[in-house]
C-alpha positions, 0 to 999 in steps of 0.5 A, spaced: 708 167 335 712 170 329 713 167 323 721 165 322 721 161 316 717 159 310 714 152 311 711 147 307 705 145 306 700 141 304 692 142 302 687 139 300 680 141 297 681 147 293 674 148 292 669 155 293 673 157 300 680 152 300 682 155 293 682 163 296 686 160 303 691 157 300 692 162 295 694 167 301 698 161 303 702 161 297 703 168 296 705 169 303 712 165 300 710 158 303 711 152 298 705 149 297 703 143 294 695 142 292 691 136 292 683 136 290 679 130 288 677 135 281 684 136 278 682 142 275 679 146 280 687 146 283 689 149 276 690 156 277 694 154 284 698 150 280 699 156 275 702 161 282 706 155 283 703 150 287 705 143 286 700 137 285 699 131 288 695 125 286 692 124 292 692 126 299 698 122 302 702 123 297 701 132 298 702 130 306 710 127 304 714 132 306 709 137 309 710 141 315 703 142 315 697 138 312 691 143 311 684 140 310 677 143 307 673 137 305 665 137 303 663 133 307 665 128 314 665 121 310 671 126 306 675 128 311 675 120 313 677 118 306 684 124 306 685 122 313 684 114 314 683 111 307 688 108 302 692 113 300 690 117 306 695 122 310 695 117 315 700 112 310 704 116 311 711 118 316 707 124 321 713 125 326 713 133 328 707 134 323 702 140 324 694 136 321 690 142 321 683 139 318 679 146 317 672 142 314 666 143 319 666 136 321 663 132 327 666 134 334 667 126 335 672 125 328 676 131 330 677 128 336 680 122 332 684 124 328 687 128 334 687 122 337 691 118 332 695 123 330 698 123 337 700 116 337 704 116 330 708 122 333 704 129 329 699 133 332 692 135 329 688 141 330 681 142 328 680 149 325 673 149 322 671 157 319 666 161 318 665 168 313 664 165 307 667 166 300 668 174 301 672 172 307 676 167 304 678 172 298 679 178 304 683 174 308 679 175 315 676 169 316 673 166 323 678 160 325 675 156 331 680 151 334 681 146 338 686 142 340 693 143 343 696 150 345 702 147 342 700 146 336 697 152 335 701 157 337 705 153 331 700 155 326 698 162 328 702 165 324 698 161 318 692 161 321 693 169 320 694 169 313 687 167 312 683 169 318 682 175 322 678 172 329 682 167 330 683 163 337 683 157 341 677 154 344 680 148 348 681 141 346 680 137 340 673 138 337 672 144 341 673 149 334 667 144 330 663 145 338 664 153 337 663 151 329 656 148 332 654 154 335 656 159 329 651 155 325 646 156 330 647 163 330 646 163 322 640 158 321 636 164 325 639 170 321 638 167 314 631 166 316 629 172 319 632 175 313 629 172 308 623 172 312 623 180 312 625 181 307 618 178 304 614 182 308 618 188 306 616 187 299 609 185 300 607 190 304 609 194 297 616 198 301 622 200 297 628 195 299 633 198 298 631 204 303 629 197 308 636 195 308 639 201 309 634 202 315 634 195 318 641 194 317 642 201 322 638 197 327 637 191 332 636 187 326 642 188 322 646 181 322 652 179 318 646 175 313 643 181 312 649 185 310 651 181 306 647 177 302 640 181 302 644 185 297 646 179 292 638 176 292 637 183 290 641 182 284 639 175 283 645 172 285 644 165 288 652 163 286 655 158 293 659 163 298 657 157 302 653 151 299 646 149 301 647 142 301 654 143 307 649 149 310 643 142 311 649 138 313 652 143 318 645 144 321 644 136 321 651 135 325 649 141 330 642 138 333 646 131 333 650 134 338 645 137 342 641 131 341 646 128 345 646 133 350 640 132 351 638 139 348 632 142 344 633 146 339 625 148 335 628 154 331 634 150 328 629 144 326 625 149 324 631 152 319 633 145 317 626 144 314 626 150 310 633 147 307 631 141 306 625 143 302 630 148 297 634 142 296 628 138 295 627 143 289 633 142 287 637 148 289 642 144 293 647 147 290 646 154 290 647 158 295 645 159 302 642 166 300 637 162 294 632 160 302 628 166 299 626 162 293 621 158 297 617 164 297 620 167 291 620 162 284 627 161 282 629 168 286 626 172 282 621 178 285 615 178 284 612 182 279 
């Protein structure tokens, strides 16, 4: 579907991966207004030309469409359903695009809610990255109506490049599951190798480039291998969301009557860098449980 007028659009969160998202928006000429529980962190947004509200409700307004990218299910839950939530407002003709990695059964609700007051909601959670959302070439998963979704392709292509609809609501946060999946797997077998591969005395640099050109080469090991070389442990993607996620995956397969050992076993090894104190640094920052404080030993 082609892009025939610029829309107004509400979005809320503007953290690592929000900021870098609306920011295509914005430049791609839509009138944005902004909402983030810390002021601050919309600043530079607003300086582009954004306008912000003071709290979620008040940005949905007079949007065409409401995006969301919170932290965490209770906060999806609080700008949608709460006091002055997006729900207090007039949603008729309405597009709700809630791009949070949340519970399947919540985007379930809020499509459900949306329909009855006359708007339609998508679930669009994504992955990439921080390095995504500043390129532009995001992963979008969606679920809900093919309706709505054709309405906001055009948007969704101004942040991601992989972009495609799932099925129905709760459909992107199942595929979003099974992306998390994916990465617990990658994220250990890098670190792990990586270990090895310095114990055992090799040169690193020259690792990476072989494995990177073999069976073993994950998007994990392309990309962050490089920053825990440099000591860089700055959240592309949080570890406390990366434990969340992981928690939110085996509830589901729990109750699909699913075992999952290996993603158990991911999420232990997170929950352990948590407990050290690592909960706000990057996913990368896993190796410190081998490495004290990321640091190579000597």
């Amino acid at each position: 579907m082609k892009e025939t007028k610029m829309s107004k659009i509400a979005f809320i969160g503007t953290g690592v991966m929000g900021a870098a998202m609306a920011g295509h928006l914005l430049d791609a000429g839509h009138e944005l207004t902004v909402y983030n529980r810390t002021k601050s962190k919309t600043d530079a947004l607003v300086a582009r030309g954004a306008v912000y509200a003071e709290t979620p409700q008040a940005a949905a307004t007079a949007a065409d469409f409401v995006i969301t990218i919170v932290g965490y299910p209770k906060d999806v839950r609080e700008v949608y359903f709460g006091e002055v939530g997006i729900f207090q407002n007039d949603l008729s003709g309405k597009i709700l695009i809630d791009m949070t990695t949340t519970e399947p059964t919540l985007a379930k609700e809020i499509y459900e809610k949306a329909q009855k007051v006359g708007a339609q909601a998508l679930d669009a959670p994504v992955s990439g990255g921080d390095l995504g959302a500043k390129n532009g070439t995001l992963t979008i998963m969606v679920g809900g109506d093919d309706a709505a979704f054709q309405k906001a392709l055009p948007l969704f292509e101004k942040m991601g490049k992989t972009i495609m609809l799932q099925g129905s609501a709760g459909s992107g946060q199942h595929t979003k599951m099974a992306n998390q999946i994916g990465i617990a797997g990658t994220m250990t077998a890098m670190s792990e190798l990586m270990v090895y591969a310095d114990k055992a005395g090799l040169d690193m640099e020259k690792v990476l480039v072989t494995l990177g050109g073999g069976g073993a080469s994950t998007w994990s090991l392309t990309n962050y291998a490089p920053r825990i070389l440099k000591e860089d442990y700055s959240p592309g993607f949080f570890v406390k969301h990366f434990i969340k996620d992981l928690g939110i995956a085996l509830a589901e397969a729990e109750k699909m009557g699913l075992e999952l050992p290996a993603t158990a076993g991911a999420k232990k090894l997170y929950d352990q860098l948590a407990d050290k104190g690592f909960e706000n640094d990057g996913t990368q920052a896993l190796i410190k449980l081998w490495w004290q404080d990321g640091a190579r030993p000597k």
